[in-house]
Every structure is written in structure tokens, then in C-alpha cells.
C-alpha positions in Angstrom: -2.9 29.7 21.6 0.7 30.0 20.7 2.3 31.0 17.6 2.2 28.4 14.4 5.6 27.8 13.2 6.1 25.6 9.5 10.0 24.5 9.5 11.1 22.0 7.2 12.7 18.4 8.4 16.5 19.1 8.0 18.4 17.4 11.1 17.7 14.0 12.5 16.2 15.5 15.4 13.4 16.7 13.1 13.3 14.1 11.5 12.5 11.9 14.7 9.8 14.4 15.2 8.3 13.5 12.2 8.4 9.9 12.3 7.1 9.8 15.9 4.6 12.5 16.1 1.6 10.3 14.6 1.4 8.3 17.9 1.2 11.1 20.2 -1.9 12.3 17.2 -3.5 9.0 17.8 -2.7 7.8 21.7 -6.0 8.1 22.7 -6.9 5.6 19.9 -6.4 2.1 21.1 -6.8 0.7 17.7 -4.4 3.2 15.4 -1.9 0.6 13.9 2.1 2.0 13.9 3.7 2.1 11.0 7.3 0.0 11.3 9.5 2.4 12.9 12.5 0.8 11.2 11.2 1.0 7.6 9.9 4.7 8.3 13.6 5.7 8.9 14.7 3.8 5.5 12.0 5.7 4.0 12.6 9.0 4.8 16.5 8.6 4.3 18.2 9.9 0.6 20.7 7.6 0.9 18.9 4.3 1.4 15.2 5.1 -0.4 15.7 4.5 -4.0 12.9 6.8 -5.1 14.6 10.1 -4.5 17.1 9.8 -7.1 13.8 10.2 -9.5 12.2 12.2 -7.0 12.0 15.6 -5.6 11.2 16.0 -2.0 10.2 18.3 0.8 9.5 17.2 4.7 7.7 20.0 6.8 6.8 20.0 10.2 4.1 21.9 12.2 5.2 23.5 15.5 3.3 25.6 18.5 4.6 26.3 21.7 7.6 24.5 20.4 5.6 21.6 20.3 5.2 19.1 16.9 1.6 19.1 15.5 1.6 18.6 12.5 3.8 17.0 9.5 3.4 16.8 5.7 5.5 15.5 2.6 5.6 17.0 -0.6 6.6 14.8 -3.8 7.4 16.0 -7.4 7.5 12.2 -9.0 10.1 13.0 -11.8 9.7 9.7 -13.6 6.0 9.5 -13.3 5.5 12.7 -14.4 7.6 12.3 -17.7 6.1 8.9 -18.6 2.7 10.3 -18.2 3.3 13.6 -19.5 2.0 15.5 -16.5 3.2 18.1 -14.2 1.6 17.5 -10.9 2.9 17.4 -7.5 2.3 15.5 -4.6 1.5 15.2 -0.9 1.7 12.6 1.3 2.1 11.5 5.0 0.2 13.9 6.5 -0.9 13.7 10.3 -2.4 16.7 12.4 -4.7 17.5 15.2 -8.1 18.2 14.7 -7.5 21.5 13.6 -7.6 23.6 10.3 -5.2 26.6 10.8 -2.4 23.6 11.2 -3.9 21.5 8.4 -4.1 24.8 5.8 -0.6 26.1 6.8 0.8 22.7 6.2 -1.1 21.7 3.0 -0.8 25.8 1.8 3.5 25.1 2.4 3.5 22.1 -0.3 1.4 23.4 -2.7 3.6 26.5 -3.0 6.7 24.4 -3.6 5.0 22.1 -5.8 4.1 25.4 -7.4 7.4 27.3 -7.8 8.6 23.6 -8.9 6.8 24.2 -12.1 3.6 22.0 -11.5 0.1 22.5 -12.3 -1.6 20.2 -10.1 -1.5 18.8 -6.9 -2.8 15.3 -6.0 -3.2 13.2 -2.7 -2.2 11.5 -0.3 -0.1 9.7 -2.8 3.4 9.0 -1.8 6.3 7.8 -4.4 3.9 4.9 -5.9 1.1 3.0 -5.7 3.2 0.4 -2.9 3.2 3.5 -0.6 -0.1 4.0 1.3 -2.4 6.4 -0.6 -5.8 8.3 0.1 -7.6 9.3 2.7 -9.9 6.8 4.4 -13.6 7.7 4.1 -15.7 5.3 4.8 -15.1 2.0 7.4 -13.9 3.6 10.4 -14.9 0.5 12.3 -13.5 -1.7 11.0 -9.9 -2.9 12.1 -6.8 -0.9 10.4 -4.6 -3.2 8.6 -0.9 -2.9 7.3 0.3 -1.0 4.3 -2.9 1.4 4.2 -3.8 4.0 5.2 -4.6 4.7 8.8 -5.9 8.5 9.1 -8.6 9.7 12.1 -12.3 10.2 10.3 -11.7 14.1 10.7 -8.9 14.2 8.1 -11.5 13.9 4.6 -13.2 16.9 6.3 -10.3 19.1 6.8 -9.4 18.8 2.9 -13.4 19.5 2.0 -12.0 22.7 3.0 -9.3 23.3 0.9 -10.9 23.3 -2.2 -9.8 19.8 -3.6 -12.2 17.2 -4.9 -12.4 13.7 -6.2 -9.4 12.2 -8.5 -10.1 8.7 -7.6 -11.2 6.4 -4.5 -10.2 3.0 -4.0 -12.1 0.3 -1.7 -10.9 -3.0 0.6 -13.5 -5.8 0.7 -13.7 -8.3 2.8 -15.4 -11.5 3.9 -15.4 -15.0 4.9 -13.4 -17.7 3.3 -16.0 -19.9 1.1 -16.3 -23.2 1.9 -17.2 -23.8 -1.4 -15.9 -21.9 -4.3 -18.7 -20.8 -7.3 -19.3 -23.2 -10.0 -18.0 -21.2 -12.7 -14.4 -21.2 -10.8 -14.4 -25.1 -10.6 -15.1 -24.9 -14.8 -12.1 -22.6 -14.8 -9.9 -24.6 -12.5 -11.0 -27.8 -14.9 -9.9 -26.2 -17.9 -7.3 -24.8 -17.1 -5.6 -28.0 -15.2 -6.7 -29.9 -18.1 -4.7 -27.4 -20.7 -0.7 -28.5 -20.1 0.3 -25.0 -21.8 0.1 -23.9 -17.9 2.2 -24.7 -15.5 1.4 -23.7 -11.5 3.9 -22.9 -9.1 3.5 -22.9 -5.1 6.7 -22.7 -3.0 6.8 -23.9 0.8 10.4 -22.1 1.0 11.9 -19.0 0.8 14.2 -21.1 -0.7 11.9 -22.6 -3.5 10.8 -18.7 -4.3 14.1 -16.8 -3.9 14.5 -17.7 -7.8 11.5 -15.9 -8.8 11.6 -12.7 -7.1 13.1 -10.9 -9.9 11.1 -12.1 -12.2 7.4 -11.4 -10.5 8.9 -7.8 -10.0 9.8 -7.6 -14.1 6.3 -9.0 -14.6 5.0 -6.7 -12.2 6.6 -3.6 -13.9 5.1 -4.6 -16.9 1.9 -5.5 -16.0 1.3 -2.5 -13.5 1.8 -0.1 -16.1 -2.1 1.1 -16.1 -2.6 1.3 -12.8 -2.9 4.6 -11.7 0.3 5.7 -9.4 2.9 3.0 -10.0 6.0 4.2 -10.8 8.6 0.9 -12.8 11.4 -0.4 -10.6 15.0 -0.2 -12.0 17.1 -2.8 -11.5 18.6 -1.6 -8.3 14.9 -0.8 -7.0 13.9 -4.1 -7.8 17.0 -5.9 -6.0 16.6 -3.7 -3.0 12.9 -4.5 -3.1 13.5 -8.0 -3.2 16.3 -7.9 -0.1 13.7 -5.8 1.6 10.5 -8.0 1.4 11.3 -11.5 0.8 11.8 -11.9 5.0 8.2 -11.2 5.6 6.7 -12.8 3.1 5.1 -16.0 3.4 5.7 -18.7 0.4 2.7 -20.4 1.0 0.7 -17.6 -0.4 2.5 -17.2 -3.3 2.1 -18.2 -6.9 2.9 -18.3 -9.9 2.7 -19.3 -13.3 4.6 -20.4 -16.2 4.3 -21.3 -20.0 7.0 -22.6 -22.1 9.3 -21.8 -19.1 8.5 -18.5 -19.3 6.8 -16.6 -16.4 3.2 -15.1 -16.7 1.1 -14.4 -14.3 1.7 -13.9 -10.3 -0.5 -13.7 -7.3 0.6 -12.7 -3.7 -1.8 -13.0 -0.8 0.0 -13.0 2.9 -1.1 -13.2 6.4 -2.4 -9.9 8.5 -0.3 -9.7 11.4 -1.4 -5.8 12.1 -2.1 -7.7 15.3 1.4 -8.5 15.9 2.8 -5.2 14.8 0.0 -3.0 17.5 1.6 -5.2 20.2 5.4 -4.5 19.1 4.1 -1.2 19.1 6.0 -0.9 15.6 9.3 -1.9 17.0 10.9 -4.5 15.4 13.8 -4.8 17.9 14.5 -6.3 20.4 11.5 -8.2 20.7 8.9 -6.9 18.4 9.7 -9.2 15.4 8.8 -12.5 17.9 6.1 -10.8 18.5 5.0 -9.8 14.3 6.3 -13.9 13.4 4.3 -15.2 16.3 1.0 -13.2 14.8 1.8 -14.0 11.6 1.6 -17.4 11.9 -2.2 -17.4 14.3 -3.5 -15.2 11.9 -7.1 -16.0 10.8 -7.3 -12.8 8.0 -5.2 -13.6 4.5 -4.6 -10.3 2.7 -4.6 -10.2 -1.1 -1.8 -8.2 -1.7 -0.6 -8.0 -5.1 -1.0 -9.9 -8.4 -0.9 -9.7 -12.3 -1.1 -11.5 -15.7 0.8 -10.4 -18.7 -1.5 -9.1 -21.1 -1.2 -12.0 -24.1 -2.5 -14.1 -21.5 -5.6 -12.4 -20.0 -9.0 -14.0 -20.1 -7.2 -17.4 -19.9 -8.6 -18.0 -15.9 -4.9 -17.7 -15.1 -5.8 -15.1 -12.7 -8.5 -17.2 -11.0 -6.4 -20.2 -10.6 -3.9 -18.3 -8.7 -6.6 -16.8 -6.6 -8.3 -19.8 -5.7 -5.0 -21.9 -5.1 -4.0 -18.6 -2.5 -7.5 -19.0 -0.8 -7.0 -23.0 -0.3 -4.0 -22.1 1.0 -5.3 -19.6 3.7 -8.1 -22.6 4.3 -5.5 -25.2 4.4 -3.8 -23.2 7.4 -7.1 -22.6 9.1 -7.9 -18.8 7.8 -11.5 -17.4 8.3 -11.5 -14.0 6.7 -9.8 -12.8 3.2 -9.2 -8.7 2.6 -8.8 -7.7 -0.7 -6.1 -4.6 0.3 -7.2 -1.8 -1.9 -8.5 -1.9 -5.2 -9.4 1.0 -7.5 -12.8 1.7 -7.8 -12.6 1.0 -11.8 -11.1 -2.1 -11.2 -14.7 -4.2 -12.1 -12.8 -7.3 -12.9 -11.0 -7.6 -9.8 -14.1 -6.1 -7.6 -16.9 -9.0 -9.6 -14.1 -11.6 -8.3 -14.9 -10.3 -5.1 -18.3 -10.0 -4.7 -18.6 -13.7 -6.8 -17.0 -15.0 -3.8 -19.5 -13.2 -1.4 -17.0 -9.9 -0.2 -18.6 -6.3 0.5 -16.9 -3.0 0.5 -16.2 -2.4 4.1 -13.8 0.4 3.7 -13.8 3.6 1.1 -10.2 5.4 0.5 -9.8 8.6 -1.7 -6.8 10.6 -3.9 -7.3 14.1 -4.0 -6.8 16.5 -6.4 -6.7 20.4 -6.7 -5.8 22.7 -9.7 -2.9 25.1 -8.8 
């Protein structure tokens, strides 16, 4: 076995190492879902990523017999940090073989810059923010991957048992079948809350209709995703850019929102899995893939529950099951079977009772690390 080399990702060369070398790690997996090759460059570039001007960064890459097998990122969250008065250090985006020596040397590299970077800590996978995927999965492994989580071979939880780090936090993604019939304490809600004109409801059937709002939900969402652990606030720019970004593949059916006094509340956004459509791009987006992501978009029978939040004056109102419910007659208006809850945190009870009300089990287990330095 040939000599293990660490070099960190300086020249686009490397860099196209590192984006690509998860697919050779998982070719013999029929079912690993690509990432979007396209949004993996914007990612990793300084100039077009909004998070490293807040963020300190490191890419490494894992080498033997001149061949790539292995890649880590290490993160020092700069605004995160200072708003929670901590000094811990991150990785993130890790892929390697089955194998420890490459696993250690990688893991060993970022906690000594993390390290010499003045930090105490070191927590993972957990990229700039919550929106990046985070944890190891644990549990679930047959069940299908799905977008924006996630998608790490079963061996990956054991290699870190070895280096020392242990529980932070886990998150889980439930899942089951659209009800028919929603429970009778959500009708009461729905009653009450139609009945009170203080509310007002919003669904869109354009991007048109929402454009207006997508500011707004991502002010609200700032505010409102303060406790959750890992979000990082958007600036202004960040919240622009992140509008410009995602507004294309979202769908405006499954998105809603509501008002009081013209003044916006609460928002919920659910959208359609199309991991389907992305496996058979093959996470190319040109020239054909995006046919190809738009076409499963719109024949997909699984509605993801994405993202969604009340300002805190107006918890306890139901606001939060009215948007729910209005996203799941939506996904049964436009023939959807399945709903996935994404990932929730594992001390989210409110949101994980909403689930199981509506008959949803835990089908998948994800965990943060965590490791004193």
C-alpha cells in the first residue's frame, strides 16, 4: 500500500478532485444521490459563497498512489461563534473509503488547524449552517436518500467511534403516508383559526405571486431560527443571493404564508422530492439534466417539509398547523402519497408530536459530533 499524502485543495484541479471524488467512493452504490455539481462549485468558491467572508476555511484532500481517497473541510464559523460565545471548529464534507488510516489523517489535519486557530472544540459534520447538510446518518440505511441531507455509506458513524468523539446532538426524518383524513383536533384548529379574521393565509400558484415575499420569509426566518442549533442569520446580501438562488426550484404551490395586520408571521415551505430526477441527471444540471430534475419534480408522489416558522408573539395560535395542513392538501390536491419531514432535531417535541399525530415514524437517525480539543 502506497504512501498517504494530506495536501490541501489550492488549484482548481484539486478542487475538481474534491468535488468529484464522492462518486467514484460510492459507484458501486446504485442508490447514492449526487449532490448538484453546479451548486458544489458555487459552494466551494470565495468569491461567489457568501459564508466565507464570516468564515474561516480549510479544504484537504487524501492522496495514495497519486490517487484521491479522501476529502475533508474544516470551518471556523466566525459569526456563530461570537453570537454564541463559543470557540469551536468545524468539519464537514467528508467522504473516504472504508478505511481508518485515511479517515484519522484527514480528521487528525482539521482538528490541528481548528486547533492552532484558537478553538476548543470541534463539532461535526456541520457545514456553515443548519441549510448545509449536517451529521452523520446512523440509522435508516434503507431507506431512499433524499436531497439536502446527508448521504454518507453506514461505515462512516463507525470510523468516528474511533476517534474519540461522542454525541452533541442527532436529528431524525420521519415519514409516512398522506392522511386521508386529518385528526380531529386539527379540524378544531383549522375552525378557529378561519373563523378568527386577525389571520390572513396566503398560497401562491406563481413565482410571480411569491416573488414579493421572499425577503420577507428569509427576515422571518432569521428571526425565528435563532434557537435552532447551527443557523447562522443571513445579511442582506446573503438573503438576496439566497433568494436569486432558490426561488427557480421552488414550487409555489407548497408555500405559505401568513399575515396579520399586513404584517408577515409565520411561513411554511414543503416542496416536491425530485432526488429521482437528480440520480438520473447524474447531478448535472446542463445540458439536459434540469428537463430531467423539472420532469421529476412534477410526477413526484413524496412532498418534503422543508422549512417553516412562527414569530414568537404568535406561537400556540395553530398558525403553524394551518400552514401544515394547507401544504399537505396541497401535496393531496396534486396526487402525493408520501410526506418526509427533512430533519428535525431530536428536541424538537412540538414539531416531532405533529408528526407522529399524523401517523409518521422515525425512519432515519442523523448525528453531530463533538470532541474536546
Amino acid at each position: 500500500m502506497g504512501e498517504l499524502v494530506i495536501k490541501e485543495v489550492l488549484t482548481k484541479k484539486d478542487l475538481r478532485q474534491f468535488i468529484y471524488l464522492p462518486k467514484e467512493v460510492h459507484k458501486d452504490e446504485p442508490d447514492w444521490l449526487p449532490p448538484i455539481y453546479m451548486d458544489e462549485w458555487e459552494l466551494y468558491n470565495k468569491k461567489k459563497n457568501k459564508s466565507y467572508q464570516y468564515a474561516d476555511a480549510i479544504l484537504l484532500i487524501a492522496h495514495r498512489d497519486k490517487k484521491p481517497v479522501g476529502r475533508i473541510m474544516g470551518i471556523i464559523n466566525n459569526r456563530y461563534n461570537t453570537i454564541n460565545n463559543e470557540q469551536h471548529g468545524r468539519f464537514c464534507f467528508m467522504e473516504c473509503y472504508n478505511d481508518k488510516e485515511v479517515f484519522h489523517a484527514l480528521l487528525s489535519k482539521v482538528e490541528e488547524w481548528v486547533k492552532q486557530n484558537g478553538m476548543t472544540r470541534i463539532i461535526g459534520p456541520l457545514g456553515f449552517s443548519d441549510k448545509d447538510p449536517q451529521g452523520f446518518q446512523i440509522e435508516g440505511f434503507e431507506y431512499a436518500q433524499f436531497m439536502t441531507s446527508p448521504n454518507n455509506s453506514p461505515y462512516m458513524p463507525e470510523l468516528i467511534a474511533f476517534e474519540g468523539y461522542e454525541k452533541k446532538v442527532d436529528l431524525v426524518n420521519y415519514q409516512g403516508k398522506l392522511p386521508d383524513k386529518f385528526p380531529l383536533i386539527y379540524e378544531k384548529v383549522l375552525t378557529r383559526v378561519d373563523n378568527n379574521k386577525e389571520y390572513k393565509i396566503i398560497e401562491f400558484n406563481s413565482k410571480k405571486e411569491l416573488k414579493p415575499y421572499i425577503i420577507g420569509v428569509l427576515e422571518l426566518m432569521n428571526e425565528t431560527f435563532s434557537e435552532i442549533y447551527g443557523f447562522v442569520p443571513l445579511n442582506d446580501k446573503e438573503k438576496t443571493d439566497f433568494a436569486a438562488r432558490y426561488l427557480p426550484i421552488l414550487d409555489p404551490k407548497f408555500i405559505k404564508v401568513i399575515e396579520t395586520n399586513g404584517k408577515l408571521v409565520g411561513f411554511a415551505i414543503g416542496m416536491p422530492d425530485f432526488s429521482r430526477g437528480i440520480r438520473e441527471a447524474k447531478g448535472k444540471l446542463l445540458p439536459f439534466g434540469i428537463f430531467k430534475i423539472l420532469k421529476d419534480s412534477k410526477r413526484s408522489k413524496k412532498l418534503l417539509m422543508m422549512l417553516g416558522g412562527v414569530q414568537k408573539a404568535y406561537r400556540g395560535k395553530g398558525l403553524d398547523v394551518l400552514m401544515g395542513v394547507k401544504i399537505l392538501q396541497s401535496g393531496i390536491k396534486h396526487k402525493m402519497d408520501t410526506v418526509d419531514s427533512h430533519l428535525v432535531l431530536e428536541t424538537n417535541t412540538k414539531m416531532r408530536s405533529e408528526y407522529e399525530r399524523i401517523g409518521c415514524q422515525v425512519v432515519k437517525k442523523f448525528r453531530i459530533y463533538q470532541k474536546e480539543l
